[in-house]
N, C-alpha and C positions, 0 to 999 in steps of 0.2 A: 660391742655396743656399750657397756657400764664405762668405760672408757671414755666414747664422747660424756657421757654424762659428767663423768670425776674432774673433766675437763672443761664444763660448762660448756659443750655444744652443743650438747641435748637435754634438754626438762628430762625427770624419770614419768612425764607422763608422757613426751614422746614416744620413751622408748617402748612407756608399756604396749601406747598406740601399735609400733610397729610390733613387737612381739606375740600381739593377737591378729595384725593381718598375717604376718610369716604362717602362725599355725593356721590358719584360715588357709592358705594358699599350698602350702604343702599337702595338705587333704586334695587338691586338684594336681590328677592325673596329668591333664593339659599346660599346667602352668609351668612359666619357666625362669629363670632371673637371668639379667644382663648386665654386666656390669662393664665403665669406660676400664681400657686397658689402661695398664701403668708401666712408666718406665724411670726405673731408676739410675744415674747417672754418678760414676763415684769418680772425682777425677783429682788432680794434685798438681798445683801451678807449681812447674821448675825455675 
């Protein structure tokens, strides 16, 4: 996450945002995170 910031996609006050719901949400037994799958493709025109 300091990453998007150093990259300007994220304000450091988003980040702080998200880094107080993550602990907020880790404290919950029930909670879960989902994230979209990634595929990465390496390829080389002959």
């Amino acid at each position: 996450m300091p990453q998007l910031v150093e990259c300007g996609l994220l304000t450091t006050a988003e980040l702080a945002g998200f880094e107080t719901e993550w602990r907020n949400r880790e404290q919950n037994p029930a909670a879960f995170l989902s994230t979209p799958p990634m595929v990465g493709v390496i390829a080389e025109k002959q």
